[in-house]
C-alpha positions as CSV (number, residue, x, y, z in Angstrom):
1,X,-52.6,89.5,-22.8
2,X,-49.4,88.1,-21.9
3,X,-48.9,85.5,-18.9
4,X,-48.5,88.0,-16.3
5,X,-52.1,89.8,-16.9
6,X,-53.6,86.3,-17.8
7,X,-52.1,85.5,-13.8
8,X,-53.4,88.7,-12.3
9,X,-56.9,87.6,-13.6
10,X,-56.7,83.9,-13.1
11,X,-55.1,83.7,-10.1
12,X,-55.0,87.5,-8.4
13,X,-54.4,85.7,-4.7
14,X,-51.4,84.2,-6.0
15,X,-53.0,80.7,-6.2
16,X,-55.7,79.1,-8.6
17,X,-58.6,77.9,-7.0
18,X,-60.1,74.9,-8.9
19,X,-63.8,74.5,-7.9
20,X,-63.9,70.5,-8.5
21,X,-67.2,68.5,-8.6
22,X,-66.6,66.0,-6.3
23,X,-70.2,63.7,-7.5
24,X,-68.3,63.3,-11.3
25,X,-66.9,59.8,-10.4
26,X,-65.3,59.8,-14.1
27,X,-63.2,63.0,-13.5
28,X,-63.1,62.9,-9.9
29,X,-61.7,58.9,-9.4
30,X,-59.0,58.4,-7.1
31,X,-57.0,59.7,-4.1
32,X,-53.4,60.9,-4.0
33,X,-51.1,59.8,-1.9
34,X,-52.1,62.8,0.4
35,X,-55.0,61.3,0.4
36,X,-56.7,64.1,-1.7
37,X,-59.4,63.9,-4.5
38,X,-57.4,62.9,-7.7
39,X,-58.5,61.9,-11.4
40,X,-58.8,64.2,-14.6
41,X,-60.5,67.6,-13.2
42,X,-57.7,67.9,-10.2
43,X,-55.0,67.0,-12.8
44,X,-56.0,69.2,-15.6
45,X,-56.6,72.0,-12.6
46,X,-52.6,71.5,-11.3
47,X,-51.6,71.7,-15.1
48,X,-53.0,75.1,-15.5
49,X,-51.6,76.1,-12.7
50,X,-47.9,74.9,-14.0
51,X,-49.1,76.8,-16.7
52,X,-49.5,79.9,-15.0
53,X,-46.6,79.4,-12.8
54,X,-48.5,79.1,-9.9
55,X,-49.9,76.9,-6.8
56,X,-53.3,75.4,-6.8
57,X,-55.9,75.0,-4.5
58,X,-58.7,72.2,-5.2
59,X,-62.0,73.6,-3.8
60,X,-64.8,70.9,-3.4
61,X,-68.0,71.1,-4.3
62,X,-70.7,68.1,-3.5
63,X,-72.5,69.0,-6.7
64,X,-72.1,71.1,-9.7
65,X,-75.6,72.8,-8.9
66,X,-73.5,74.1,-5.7
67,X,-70.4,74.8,-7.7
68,X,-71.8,77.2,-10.2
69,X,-74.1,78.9,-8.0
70,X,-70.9,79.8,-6.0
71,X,-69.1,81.7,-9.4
72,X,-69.8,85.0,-7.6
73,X,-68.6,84.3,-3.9
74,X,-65.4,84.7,-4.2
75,X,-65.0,80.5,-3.9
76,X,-63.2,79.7,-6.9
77,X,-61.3,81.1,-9.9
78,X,-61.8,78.0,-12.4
79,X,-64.2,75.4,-12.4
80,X,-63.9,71.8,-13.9
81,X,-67.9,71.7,-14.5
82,X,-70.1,71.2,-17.7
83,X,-71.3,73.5,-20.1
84,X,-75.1,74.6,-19.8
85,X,-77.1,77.5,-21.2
86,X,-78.5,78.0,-18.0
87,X,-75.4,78.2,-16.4
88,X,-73.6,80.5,-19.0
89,X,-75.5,83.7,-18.1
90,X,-73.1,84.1,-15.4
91,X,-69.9,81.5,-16.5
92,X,-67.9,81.5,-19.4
93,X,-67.3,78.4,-20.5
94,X,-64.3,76.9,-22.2
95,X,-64.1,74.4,-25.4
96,X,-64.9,71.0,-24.2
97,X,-62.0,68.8,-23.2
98,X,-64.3,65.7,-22.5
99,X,-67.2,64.5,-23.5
100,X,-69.7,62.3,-21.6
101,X,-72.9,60.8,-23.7
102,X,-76.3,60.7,-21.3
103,X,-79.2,58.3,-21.9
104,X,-82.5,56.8,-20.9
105,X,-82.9,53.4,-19.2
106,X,-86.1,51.4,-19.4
107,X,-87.4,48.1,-17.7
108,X,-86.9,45.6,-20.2
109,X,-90.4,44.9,-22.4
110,X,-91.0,48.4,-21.9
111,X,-92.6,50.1,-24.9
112,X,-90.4,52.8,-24.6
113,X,-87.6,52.2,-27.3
114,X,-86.9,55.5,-28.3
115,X,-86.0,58.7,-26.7
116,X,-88.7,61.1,-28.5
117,X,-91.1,58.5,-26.8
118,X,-90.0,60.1,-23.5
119,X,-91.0,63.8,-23.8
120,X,-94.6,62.7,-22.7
121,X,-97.0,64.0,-20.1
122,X,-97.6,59.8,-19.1
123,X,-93.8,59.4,-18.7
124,X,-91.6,60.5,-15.6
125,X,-88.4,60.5,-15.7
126,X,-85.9,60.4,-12.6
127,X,-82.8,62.1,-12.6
128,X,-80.1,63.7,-10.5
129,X,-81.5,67.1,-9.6
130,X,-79.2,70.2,-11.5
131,X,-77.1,67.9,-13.5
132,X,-76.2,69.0,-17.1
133,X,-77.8,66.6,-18.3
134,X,-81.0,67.5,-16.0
135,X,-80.5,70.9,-17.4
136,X,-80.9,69.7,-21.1
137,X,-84.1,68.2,-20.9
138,X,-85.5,71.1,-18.6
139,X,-85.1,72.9,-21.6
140,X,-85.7,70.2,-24.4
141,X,-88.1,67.5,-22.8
142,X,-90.9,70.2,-22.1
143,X,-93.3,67.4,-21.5
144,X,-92.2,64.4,-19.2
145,X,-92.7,64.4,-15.7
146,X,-89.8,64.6,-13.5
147,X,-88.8,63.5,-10.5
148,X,-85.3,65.2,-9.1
149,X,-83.3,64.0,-6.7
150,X,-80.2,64.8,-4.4
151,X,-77.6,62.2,-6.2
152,X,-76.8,60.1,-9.3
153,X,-76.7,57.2,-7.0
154,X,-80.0,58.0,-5.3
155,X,-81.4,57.9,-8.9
156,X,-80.7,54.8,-9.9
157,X,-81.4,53.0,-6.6
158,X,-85.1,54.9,-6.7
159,X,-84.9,53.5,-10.3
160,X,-84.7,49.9,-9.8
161,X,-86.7,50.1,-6.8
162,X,-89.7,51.2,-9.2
163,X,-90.0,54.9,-8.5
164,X,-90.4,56.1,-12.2
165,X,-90.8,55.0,-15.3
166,X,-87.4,56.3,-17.6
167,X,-83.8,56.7,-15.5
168,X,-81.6,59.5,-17.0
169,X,-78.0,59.1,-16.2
170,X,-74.9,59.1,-17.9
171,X,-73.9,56.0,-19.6
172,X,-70.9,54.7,-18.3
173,X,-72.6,54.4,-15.0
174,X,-75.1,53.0,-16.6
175,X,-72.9,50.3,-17.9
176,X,-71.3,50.1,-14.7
177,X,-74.3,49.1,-13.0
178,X,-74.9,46.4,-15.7
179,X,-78.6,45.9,-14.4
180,X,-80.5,42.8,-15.0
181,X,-84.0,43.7,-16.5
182,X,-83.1,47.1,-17.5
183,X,-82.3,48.0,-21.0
184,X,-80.2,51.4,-22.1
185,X,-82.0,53.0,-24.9
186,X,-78.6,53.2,-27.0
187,X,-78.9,56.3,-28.7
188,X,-77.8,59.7,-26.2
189,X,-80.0,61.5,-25.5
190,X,-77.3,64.3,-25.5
191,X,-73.8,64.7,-24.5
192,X,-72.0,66.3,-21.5
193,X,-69.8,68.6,-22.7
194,X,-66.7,68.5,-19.8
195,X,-65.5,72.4,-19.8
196,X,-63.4,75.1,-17.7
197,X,-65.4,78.3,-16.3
198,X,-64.6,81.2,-15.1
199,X,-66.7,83.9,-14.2
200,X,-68.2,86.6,-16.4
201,X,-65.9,89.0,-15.4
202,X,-62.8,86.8,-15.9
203,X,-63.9,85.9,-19.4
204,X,-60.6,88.4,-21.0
205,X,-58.6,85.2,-20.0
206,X,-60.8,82.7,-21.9
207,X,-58.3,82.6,-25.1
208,X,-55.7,81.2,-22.5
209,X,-57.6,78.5,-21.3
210,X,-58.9,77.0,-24.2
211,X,-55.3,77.3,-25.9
212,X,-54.2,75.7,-22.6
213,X,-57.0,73.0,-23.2
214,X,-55.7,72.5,-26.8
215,X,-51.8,72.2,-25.7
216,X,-53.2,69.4,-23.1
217,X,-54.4,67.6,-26.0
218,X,-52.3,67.7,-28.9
219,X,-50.0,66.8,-26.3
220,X,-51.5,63.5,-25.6
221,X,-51.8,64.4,-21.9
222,X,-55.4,64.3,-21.7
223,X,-55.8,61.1,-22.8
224,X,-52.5,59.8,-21.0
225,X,-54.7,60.9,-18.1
226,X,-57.7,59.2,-19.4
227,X,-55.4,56.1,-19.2
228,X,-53.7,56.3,-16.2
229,X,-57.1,56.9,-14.6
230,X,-59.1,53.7,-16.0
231,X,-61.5,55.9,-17.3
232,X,-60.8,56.0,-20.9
233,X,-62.8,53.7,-22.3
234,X,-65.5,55.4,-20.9
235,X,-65.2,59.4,-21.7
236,X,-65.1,60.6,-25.4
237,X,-62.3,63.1,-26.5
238,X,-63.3,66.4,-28.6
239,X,-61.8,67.2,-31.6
240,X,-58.6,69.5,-31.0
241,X,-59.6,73.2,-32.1
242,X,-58.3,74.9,-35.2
């Protein structure tokens, strides 16, 4: 395909529409001077359409769960959201161009030190309802109990207010939070892999997007951007593709 089919199928309005999940506070991290959402996802989103030689429109989402059920209204042409089996039956998913380690917090003293420990009918775990990393252990922690609910941030205030026993999140704001009588079981429990989609029926224009993806980083602009955003000490980069 050359760059004026990849166009017609990425952006056949004449503008890309980024679907951006505004509850990632690692991608999603600042305001412009417009006073618009700013950080990694809307940066990498106006690059692509540089890229593609044309103007882009940042469509927010409050969660990912919102985001991807919206791949076949007409929303959004690309979407800065993570990779999940459940999710791919109807998005194609780039190559990851960030990564994001998830793990378990305990009560300090607890005698749960490990994460196998966790899959267990006595333990329930809370967690942000239709995250990725919720989506993993649907399909890989058959056993725990759960207890889903509407925000990252809800979680860990139901946590340390004694709600559950085990708090999945994702580490750096798990770090961030630097709790006192909480310990992080150190091991991930699984990664985030931080990808583009597109829908099913875009997917002819997937080769573009991840060779856009590599370009960004053999570059050095993703991790410029991981820089200039404060965030880099906390995101993991992938290895550049072949």
């Amino acid at each position: 395909m050359d760059i004026n089919d990849i166009r017609s199928v990425l952006a056949p309005t004449g503008t890309l529409r980024a679907g951006i999940n505004m509850s990632n506070f690692l991608l999603v991290s600042a305001t412009d001077a417009d006073g618009k959402p700013d950080g990694l996802s809307p940066q990498l989103a106006r690059a692509m359409g540089k890229a593609l030689g044309v103007e882009v429109e940042l469509v927010l989402f409050d969660s990912p769960g919102v985001l991807a059920d919206a791949v076949d209204d007409n929303l959004w042409d690309v979407a800065n959201i993570a990779f999940e089996p459940e999710r791919a039956a109807r998005i194609s998913f780039s190559q990851p161009y960030i990564l994001i380690d998830a793990n378990f917090q305990v009560r300090a003293g607890s005698a749960l030190r490990e994460n196998q420990q966790m899959n267990s009918a006595d333990v329930t775990i809370i967690l942000y309802d239709r995250s990725a990393y919720d989506l993993w252990l649907k399909e890989n922690f058959t056993k725990a109990q759960y207890l889903r609910v509407a925000s990252i941030q809800e979680s860990h205030d139901r946590f340390y207010a004694g709600d559950a026993d085990v708090l999945a999140s994702l580490k750096p704001k798990l770090i961030a939070d630097n709790a006192e009588g909480y310990q992080i079981i150190e091991t991930p429990f699984t990664a985030i892999n931080q990808s583009v989609g597109i829908s099913k029926h875009r997917e002819q224009a997937l080769p573009f997007v991840n060779s856009f993806l590599d370009d960004m980083q053999a570059s050095g602009e993703i991790k410029a951007l991981l820089d200039k955003f404060g965030v880099a000490n906390r995101l993991s980069l992938p290895t550049v593709s072949a």
